[in-house]
Gaussian input, Z-matrix of N, CA and C with variables (Angstrom, degrees):
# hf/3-21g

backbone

0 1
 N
 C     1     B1
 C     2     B2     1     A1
 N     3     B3     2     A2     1     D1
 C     4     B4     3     A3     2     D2
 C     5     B5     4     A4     3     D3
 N     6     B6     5     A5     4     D4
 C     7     B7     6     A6     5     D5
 C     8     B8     7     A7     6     D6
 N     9     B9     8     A8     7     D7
 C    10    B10     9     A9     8     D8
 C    11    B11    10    A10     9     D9
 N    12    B12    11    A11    10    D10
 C    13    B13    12    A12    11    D11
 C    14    B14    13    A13    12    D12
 N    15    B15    14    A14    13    D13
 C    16    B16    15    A15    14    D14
 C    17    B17    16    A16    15    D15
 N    18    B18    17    A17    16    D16
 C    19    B19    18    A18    17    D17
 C    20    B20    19    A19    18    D18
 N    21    B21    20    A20    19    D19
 C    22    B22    21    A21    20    D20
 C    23    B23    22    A22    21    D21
 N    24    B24    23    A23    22    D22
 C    25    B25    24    A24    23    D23
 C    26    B26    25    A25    24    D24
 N    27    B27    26    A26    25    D25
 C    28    B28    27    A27    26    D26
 C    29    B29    28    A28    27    D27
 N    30    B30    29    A29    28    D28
 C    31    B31    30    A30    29    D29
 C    32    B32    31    A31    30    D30
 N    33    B33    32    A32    31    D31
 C    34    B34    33    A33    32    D32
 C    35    B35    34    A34    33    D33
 N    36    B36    35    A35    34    D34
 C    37    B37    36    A36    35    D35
 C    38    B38    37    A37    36    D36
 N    39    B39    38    A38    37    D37
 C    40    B40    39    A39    38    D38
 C    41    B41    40    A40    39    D39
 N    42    B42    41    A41    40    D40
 C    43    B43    42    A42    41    D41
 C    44    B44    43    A43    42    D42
 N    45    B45    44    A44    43    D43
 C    46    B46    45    A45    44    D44
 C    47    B47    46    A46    45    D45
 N    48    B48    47    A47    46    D46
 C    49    B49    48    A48    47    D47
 C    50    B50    49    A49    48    D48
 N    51    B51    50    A50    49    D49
 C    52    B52    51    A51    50    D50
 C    53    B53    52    A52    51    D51
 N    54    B54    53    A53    52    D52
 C    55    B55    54    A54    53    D53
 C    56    B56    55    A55    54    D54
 N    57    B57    56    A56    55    D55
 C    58    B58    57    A57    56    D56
 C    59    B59    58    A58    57    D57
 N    60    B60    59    A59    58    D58
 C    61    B61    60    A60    59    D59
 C    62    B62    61    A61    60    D60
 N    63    B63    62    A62    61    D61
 C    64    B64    63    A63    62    D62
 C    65    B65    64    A64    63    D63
 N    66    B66    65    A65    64    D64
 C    67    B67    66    A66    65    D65
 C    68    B68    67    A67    66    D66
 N    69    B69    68    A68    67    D67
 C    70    B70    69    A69    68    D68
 C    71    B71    70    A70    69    D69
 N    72    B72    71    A71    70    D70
 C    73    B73    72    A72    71    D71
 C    74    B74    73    A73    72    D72
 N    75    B75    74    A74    73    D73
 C    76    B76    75    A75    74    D74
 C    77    B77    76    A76    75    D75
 N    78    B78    77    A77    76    D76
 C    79    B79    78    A78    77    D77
 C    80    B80    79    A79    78    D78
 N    81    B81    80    A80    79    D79
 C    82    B82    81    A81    80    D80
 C    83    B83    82    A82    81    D81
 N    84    B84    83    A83    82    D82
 C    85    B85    84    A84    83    D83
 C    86    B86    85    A85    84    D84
 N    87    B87    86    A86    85    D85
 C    88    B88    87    A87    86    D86
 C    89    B89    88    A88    87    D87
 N    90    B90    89    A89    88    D88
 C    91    B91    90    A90    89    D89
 C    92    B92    91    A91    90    D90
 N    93    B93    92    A92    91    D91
 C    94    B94    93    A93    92    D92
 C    95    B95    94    A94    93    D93
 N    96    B96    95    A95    94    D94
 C    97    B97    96    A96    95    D95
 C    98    B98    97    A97    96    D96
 N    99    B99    98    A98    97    D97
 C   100   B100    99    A99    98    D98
 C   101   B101   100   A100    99    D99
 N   102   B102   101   A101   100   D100
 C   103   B103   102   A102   101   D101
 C   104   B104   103   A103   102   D102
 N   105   B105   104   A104   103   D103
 C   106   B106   105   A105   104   D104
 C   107   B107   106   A106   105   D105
 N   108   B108   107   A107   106   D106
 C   109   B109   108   A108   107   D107
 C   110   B110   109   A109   108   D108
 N   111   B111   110   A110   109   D109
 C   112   B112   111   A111   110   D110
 C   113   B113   112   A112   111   D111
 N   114   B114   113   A113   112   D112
 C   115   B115   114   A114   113   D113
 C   116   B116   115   A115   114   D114
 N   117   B117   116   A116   115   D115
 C   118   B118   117   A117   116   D116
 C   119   B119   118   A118   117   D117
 N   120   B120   119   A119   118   D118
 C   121   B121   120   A120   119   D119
 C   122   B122   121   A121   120   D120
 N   123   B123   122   A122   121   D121
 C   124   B124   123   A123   122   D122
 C   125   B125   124   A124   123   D123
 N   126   B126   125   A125   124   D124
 C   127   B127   126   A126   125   D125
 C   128   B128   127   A127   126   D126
 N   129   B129   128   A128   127   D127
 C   130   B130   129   A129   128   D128
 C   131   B131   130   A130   129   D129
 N   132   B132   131   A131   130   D130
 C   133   B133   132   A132   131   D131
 C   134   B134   133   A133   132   D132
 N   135   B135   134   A134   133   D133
 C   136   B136   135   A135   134   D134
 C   137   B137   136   A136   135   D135
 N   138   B138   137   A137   136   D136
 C   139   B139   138   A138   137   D137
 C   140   B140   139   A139   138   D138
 N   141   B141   140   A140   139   D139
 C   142   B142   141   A141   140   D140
 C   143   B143   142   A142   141   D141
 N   144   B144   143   A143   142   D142
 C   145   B145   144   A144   143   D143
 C   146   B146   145   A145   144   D144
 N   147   B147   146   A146   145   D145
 C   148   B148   147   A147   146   D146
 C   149   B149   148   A148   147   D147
 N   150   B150   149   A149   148   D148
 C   151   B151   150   A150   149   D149
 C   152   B152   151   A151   150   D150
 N   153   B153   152   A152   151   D151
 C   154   B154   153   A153   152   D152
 C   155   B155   154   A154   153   D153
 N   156   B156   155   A155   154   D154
 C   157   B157   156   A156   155   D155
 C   158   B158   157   A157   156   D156
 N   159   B159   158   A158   157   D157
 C   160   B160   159   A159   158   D158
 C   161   B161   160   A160   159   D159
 N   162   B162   161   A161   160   D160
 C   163   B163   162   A162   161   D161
 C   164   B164   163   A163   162   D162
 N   165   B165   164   A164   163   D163
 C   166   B166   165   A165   164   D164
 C   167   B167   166   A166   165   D165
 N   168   B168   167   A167   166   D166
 C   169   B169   168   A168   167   D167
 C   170   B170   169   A169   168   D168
 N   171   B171   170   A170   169   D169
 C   172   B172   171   A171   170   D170
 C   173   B173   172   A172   171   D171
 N   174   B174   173   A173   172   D172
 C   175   B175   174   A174   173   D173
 C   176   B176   175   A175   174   D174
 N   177   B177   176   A176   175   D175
 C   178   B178   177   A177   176   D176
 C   179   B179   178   A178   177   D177
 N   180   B180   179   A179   178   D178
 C   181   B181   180   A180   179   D179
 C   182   B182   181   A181   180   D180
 N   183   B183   182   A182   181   D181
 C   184   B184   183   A183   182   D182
 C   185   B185   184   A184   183   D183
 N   186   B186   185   A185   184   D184
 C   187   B187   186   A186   185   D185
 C   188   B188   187   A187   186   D186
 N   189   B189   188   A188   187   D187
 C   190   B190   189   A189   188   D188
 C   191   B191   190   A190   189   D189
 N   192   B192   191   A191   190   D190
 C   193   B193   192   A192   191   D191
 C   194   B194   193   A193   192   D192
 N   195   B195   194   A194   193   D193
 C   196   B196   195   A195   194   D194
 C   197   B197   196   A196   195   D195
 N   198   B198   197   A197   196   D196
 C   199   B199   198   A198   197   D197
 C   200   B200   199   A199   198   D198
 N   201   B201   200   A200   199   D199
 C   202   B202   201   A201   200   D200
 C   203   B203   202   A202   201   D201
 N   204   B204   203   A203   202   D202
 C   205   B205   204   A204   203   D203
 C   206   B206   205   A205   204   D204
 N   207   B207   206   A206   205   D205
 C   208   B208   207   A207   206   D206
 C   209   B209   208   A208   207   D207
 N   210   B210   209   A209   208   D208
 C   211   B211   210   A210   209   D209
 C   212   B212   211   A211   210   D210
 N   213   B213   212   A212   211   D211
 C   214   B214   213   A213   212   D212
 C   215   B215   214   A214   213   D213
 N   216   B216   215   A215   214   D214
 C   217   B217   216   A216   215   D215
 C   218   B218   217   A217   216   D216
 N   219   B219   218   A218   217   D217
 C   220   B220   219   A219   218   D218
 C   221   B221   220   A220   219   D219
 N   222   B222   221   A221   220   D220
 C   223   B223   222   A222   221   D221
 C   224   B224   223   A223   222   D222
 N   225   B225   224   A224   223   D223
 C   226   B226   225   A225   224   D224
 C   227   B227   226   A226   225   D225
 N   228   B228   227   A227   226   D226
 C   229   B229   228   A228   227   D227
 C   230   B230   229   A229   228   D228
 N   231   B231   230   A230   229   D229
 C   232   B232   231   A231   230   D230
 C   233   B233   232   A232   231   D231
 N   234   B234   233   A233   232   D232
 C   235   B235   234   A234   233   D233
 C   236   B236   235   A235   234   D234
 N   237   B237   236   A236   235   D235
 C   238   B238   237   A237   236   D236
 C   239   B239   238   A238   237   D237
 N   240   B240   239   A239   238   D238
 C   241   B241   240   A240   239   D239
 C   242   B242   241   A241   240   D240
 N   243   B243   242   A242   241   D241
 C   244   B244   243   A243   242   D242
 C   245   B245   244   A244   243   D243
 N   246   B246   245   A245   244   D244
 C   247   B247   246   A246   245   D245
 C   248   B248   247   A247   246   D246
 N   249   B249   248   A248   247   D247
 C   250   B250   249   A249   248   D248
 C   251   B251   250   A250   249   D249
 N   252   B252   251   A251   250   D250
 C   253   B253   252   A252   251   D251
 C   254   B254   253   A253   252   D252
 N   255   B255   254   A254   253   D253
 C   256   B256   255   A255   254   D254
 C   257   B257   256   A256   255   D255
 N   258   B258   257   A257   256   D256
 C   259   B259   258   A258   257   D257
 C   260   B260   259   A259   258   D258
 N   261   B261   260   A260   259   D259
 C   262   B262   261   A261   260   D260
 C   263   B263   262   A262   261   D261
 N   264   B264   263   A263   262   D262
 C   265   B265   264   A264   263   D263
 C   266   B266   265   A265   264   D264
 N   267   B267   266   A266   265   D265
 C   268   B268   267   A267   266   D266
 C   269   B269   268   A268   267   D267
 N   270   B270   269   A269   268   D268
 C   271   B271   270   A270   269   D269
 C   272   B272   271   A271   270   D270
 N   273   B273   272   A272   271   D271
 C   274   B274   273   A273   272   D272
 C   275   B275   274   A274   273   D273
 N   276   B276   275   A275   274   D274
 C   277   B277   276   A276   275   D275
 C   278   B278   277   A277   276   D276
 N   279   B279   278   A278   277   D277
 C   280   B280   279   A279   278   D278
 C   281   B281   280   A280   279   D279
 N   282   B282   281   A281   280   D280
 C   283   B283   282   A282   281   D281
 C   284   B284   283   A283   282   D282
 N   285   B285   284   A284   283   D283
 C   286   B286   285   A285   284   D284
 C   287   B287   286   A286   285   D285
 N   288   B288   287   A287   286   D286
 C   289   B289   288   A288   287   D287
 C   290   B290   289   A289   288   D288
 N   291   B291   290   A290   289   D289
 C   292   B292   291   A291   290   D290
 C   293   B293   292   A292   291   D291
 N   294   B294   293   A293   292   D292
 C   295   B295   294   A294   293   D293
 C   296   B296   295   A295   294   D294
 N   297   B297   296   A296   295   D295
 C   298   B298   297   A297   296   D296
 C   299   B299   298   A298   297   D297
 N   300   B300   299   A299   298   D298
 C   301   B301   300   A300   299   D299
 C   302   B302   301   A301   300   D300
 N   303   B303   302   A302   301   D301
 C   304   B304   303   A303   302   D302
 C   305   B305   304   A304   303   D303
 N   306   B306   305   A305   304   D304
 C   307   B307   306   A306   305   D305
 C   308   B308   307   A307   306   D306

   B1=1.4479
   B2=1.5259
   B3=1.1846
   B4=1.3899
   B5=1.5469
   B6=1.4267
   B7=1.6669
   B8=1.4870
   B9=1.7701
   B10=1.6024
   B11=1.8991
   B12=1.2458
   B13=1.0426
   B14=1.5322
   B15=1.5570
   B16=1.6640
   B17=1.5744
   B18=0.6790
   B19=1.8911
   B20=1.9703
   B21=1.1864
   B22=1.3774
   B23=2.0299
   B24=1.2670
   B25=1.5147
   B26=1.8627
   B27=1.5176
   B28=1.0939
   B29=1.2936
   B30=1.1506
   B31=1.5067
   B32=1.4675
   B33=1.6966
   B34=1.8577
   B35=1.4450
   B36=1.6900
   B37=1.0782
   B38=1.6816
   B39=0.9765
   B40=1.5180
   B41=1.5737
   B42=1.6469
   B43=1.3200
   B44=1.8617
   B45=0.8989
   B46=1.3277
   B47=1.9461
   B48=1.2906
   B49=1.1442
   B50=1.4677
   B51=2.1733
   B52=1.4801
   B53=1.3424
   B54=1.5329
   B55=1.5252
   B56=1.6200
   B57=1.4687
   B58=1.5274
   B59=1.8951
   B60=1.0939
   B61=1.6903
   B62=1.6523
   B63=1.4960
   B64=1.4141
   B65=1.1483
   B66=1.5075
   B67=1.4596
   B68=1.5120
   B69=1.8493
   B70=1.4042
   B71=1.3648
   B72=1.4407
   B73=1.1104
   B74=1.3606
   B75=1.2447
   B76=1.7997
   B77=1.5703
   B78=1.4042
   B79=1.2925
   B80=1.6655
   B81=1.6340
   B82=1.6774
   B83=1.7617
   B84=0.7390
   B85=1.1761
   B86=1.9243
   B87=1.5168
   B88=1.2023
   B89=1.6926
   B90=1.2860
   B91=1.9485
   B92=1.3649
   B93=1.3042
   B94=1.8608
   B95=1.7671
   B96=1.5505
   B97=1.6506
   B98=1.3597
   B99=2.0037
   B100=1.0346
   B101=1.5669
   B102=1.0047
   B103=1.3305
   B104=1.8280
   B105=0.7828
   B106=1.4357
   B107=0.9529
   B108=1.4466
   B109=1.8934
   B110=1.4870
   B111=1.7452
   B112=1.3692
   B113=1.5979
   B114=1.2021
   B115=1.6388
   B116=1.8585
   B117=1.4514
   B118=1.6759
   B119=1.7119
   B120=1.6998
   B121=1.5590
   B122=1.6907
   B123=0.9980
   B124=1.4987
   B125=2.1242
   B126=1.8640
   B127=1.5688
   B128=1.7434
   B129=1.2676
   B130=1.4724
   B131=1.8067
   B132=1.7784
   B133=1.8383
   B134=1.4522
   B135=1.9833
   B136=1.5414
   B137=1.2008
   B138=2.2427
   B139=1.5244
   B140=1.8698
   B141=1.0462
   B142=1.4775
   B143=1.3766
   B144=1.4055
   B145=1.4165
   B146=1.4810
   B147=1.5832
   B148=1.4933
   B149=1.9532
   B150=1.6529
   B151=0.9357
   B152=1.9043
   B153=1.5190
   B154=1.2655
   B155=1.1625
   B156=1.5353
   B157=1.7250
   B158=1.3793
   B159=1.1511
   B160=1.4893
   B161=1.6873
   B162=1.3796
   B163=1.1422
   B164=1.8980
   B165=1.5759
   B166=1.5693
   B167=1.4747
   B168=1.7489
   B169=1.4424
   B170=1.7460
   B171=1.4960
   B172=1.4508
   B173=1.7422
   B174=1.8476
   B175=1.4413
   B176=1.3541
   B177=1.5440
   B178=1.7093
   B179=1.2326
   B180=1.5943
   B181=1.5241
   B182=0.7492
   B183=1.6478
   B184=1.2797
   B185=1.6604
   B186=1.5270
   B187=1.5642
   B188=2.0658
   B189=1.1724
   B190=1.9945
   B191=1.1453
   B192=1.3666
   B193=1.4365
   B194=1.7609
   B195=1.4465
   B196=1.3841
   B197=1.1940
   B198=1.6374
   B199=0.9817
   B200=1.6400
   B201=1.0695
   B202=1.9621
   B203=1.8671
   B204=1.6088
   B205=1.5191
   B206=1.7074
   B207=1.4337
   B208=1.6637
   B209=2.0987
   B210=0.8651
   B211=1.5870
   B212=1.6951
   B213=1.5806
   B214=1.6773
   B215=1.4791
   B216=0.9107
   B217=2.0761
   B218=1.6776
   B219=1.6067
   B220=1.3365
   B221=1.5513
   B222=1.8064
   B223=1.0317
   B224=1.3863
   B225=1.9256
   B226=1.1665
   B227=1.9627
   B228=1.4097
   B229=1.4558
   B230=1.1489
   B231=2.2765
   B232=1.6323
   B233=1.4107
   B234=1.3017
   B235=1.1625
   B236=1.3494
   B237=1.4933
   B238=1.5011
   B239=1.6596
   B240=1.6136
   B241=1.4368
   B242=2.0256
   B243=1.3767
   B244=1.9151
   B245=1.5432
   B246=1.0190
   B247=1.6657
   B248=1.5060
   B249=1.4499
   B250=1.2708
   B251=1.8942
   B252=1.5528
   B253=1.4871
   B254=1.2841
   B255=1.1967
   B256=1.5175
   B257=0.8695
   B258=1.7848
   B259=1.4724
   B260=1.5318
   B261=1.6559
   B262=1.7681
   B263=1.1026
   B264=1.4545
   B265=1.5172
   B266=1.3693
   B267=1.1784
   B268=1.3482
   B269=1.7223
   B270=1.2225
   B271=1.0274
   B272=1.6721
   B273=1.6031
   B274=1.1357
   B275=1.5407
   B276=0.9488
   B277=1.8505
   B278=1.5753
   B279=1.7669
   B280=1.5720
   B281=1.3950
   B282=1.6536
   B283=1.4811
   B284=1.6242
   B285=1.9907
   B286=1.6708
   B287=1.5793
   B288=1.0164
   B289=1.9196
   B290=1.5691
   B291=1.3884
   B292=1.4112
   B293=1.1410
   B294=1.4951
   B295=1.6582
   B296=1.6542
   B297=1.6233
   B298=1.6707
   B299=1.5171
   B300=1.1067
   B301=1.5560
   B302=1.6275
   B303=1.1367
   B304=1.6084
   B305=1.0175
   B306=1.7837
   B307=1.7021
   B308=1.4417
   A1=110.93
   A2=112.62
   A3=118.49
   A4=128.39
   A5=100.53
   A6=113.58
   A7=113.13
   A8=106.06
   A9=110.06
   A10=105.35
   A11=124.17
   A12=125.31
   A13=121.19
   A14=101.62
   A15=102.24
   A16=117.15
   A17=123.53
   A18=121.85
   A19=109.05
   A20=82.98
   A21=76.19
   A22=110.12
   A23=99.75
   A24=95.73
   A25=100.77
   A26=113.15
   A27=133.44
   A28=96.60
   A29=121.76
   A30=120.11
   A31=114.31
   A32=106.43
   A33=96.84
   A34=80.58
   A35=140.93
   A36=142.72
   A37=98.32
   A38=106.66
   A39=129.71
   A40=105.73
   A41=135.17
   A42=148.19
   A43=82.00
   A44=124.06
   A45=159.08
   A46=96.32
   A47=123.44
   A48=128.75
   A49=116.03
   A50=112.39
   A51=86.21
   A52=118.42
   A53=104.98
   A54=101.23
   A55=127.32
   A56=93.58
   A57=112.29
   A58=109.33
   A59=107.59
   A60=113.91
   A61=109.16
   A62=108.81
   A63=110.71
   A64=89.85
   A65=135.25
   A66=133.23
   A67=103.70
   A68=99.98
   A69=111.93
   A70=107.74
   A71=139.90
   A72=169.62
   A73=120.83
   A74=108.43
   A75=125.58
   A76=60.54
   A77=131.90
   A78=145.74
   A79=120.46
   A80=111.45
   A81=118.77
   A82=100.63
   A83=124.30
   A84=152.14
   A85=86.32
   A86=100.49
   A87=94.22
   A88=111.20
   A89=109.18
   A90=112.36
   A91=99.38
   A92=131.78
   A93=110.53
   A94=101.21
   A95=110.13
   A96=107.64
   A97=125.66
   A98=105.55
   A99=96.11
   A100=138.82
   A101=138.77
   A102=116.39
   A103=136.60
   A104=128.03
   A105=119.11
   A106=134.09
   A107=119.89
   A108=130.75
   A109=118.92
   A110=123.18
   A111=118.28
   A112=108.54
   A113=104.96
   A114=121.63
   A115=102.72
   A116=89.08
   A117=97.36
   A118=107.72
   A119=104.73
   A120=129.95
   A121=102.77
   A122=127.59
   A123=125.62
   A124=90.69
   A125=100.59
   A126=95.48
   A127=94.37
   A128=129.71
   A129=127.44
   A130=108.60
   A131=95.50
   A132=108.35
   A133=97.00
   A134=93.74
   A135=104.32
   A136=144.27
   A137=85.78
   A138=117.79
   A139=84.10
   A140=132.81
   A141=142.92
   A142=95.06
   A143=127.93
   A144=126.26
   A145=98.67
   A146=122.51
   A147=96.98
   A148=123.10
   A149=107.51
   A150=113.60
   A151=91.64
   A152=126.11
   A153=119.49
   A154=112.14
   A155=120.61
   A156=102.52
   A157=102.82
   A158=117.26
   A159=129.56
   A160=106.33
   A161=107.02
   A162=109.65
   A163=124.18
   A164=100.01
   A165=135.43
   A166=91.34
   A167=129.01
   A168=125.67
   A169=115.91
   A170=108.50
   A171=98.01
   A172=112.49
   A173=78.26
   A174=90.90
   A175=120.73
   A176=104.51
   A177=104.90
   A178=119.42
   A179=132.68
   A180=122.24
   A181=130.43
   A182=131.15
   A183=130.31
   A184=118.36
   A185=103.78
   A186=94.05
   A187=86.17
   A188=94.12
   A189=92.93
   A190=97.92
   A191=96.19
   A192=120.43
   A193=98.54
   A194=118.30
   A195=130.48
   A196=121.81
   A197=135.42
   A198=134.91
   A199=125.18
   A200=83.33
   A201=96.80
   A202=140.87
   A203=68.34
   A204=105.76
   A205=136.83
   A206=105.82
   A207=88.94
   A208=97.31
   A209=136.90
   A210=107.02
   A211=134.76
   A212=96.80
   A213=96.05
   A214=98.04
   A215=118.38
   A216=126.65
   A217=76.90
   A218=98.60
   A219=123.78
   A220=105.12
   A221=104.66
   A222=109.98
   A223=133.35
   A224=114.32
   A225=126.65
   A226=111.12
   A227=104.29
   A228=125.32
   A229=100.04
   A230=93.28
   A231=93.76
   A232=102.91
   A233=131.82
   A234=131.77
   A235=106.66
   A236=130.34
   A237=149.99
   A238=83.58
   A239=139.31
   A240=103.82
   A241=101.01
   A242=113.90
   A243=107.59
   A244=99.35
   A245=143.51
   A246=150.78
   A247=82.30
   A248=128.31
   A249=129.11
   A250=88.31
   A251=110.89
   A252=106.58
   A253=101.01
   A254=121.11
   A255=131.62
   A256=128.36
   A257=116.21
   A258=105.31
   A259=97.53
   A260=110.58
   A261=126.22
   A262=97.25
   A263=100.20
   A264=132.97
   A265=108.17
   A266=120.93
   A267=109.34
   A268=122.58
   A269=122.07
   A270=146.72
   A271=97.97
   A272=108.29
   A273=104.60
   A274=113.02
   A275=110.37
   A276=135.37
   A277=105.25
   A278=120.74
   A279=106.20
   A280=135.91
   A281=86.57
   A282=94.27
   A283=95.87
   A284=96.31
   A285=100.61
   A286=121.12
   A287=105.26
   A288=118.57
   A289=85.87
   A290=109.04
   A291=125.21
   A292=133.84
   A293=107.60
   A294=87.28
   A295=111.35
   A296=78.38
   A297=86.37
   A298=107.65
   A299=112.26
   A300=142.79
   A301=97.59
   A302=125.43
   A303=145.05
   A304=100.05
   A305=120.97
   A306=132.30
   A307=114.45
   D1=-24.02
   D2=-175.22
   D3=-95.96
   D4=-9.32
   D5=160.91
   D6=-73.32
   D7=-43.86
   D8=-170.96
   D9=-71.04
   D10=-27.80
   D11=173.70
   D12=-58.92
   D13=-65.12
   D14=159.46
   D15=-56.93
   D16=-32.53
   D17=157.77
   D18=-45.04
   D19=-73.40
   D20=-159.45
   D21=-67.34
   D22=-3.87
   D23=-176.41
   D24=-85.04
   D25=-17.06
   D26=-172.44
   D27=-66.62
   D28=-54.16
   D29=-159.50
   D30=-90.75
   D31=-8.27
   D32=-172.58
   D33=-83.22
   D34=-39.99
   D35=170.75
   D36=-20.81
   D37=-102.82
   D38=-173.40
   D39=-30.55
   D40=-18.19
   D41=-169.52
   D42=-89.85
   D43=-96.85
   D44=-175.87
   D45=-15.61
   D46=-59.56
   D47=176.70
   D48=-75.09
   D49=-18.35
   D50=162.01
   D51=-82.85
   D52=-20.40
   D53=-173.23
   D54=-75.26
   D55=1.68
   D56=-177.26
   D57=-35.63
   D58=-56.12
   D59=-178.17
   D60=-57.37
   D61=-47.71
   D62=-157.29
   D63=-75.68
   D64=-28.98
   D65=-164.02
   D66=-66.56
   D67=-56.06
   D68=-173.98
   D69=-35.59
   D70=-69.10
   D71=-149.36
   D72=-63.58
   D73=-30.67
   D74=-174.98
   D75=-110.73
   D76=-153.28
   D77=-144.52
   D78=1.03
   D79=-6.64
   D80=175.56
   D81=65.85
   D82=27.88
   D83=-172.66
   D84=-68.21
   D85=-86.45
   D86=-157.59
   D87=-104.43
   D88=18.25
   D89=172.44
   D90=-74.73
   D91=11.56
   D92=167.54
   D93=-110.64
   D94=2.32
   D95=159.75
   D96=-72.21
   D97=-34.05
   D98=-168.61
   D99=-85.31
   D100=-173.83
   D101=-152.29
   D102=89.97
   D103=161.25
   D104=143.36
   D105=-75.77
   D106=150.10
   D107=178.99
   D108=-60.62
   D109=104.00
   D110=-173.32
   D111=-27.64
   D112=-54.32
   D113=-162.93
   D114=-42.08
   D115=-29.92
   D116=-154.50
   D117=-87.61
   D118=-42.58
   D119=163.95
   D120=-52.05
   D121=-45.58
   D122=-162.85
   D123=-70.98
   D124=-60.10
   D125=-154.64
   D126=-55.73
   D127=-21.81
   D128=-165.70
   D129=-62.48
   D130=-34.61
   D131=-166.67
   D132=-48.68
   D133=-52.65
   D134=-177.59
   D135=-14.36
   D136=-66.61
   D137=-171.72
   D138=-59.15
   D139=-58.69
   D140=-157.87
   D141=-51.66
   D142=-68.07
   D143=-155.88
   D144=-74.55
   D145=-25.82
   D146=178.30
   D147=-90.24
   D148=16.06
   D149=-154.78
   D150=-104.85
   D151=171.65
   D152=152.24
   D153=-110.75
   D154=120.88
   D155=172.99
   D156=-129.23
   D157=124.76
   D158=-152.68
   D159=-107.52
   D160=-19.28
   D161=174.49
   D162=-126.31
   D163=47.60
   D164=166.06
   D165=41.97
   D166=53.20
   D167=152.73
   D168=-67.96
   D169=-10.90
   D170=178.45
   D171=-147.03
   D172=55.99
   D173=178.82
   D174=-77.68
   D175=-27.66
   D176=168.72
   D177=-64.07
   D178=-25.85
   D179=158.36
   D180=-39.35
   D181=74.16
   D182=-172.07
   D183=-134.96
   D184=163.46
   D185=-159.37
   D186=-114.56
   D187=17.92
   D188=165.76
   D189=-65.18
   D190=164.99
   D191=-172.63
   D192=-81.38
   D193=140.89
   D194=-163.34
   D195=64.58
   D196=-13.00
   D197=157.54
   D198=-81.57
   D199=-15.96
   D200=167.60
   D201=-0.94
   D202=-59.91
   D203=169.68
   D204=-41.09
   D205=47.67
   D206=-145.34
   D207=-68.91
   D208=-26.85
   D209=148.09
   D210=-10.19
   D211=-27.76
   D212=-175.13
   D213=-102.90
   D214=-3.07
   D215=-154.65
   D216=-72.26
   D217=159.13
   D218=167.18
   D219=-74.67
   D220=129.66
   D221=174.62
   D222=72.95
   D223=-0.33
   D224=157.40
   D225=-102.57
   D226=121.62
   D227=159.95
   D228=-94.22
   D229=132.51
   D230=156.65
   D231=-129.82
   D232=-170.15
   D233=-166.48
   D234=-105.29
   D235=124.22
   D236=-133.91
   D237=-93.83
   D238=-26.51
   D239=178.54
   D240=-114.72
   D241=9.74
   D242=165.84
   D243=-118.55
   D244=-38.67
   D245=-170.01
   D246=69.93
   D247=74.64
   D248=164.59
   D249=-117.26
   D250=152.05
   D251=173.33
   D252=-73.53
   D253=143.34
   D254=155.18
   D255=-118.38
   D256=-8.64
   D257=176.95
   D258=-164.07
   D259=131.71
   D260=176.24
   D261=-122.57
   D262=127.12
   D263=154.84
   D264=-88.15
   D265=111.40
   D266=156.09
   D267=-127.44
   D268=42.63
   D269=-171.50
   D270=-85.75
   D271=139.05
   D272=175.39
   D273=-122.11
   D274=39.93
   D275=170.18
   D276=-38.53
   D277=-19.50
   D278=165.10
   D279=-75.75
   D280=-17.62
   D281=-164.57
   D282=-88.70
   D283=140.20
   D284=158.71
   D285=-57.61
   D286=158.35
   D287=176.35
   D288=-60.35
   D289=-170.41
   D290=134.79
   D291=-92.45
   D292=152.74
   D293=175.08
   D294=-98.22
   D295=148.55
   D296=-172.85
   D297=133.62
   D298=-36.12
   D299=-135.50
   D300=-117.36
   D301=111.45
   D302=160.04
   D303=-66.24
   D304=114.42
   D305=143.66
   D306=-74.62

């Protein structure tokens, strides 16, 4: 009797931690994670305003309304369970050289 008990307490366990997200989510639990970290959106404006980009690679950095998001910005990764940035690309490897012009 006492195996099936730890069994079954095993598994509401294991119920409970998948539903962890869906739970979060209906209870609003976790909609003030999502997004990026103001703190983090503001130092990015920074990186932007102290940068020149002449050819609008970080035109989605923007503090309009619905663009907010710098998680969605070109070339910003954040991490899918803190939405902290973890990783900028700012490489512009799409754009052609010029011609004329030695890389």
């Amino acid at each position: 009797m006492g195996g099936s008990s730890l069994q079954l307490l095993l598994t509401f366990f294991l119920f409970l931690l998948c539903m962890k997200p869906a739970l979060g989510n209906y209870w609003g639990v976790e909609d003030a994670n999502l997004g990026c970290k103001e703190h983090e959106r503001q130092a990015l404006i920074k990186i932007k305003e102290d940068l020149i980009d002449d050819y609008g690679h970080l035109s989605s950095w923007s503090t309009k309304v619905g663009r907010e998001d710098c998680c969605k910005w070109r070339g910003v990764n954040c991490s899918n369970q803190t939405s902290h940035v973890i990783q900028l690309n700012l490489s512009i490897s799409d754009v052609e050289p010029l011609r004329g012009v030695a890389v």
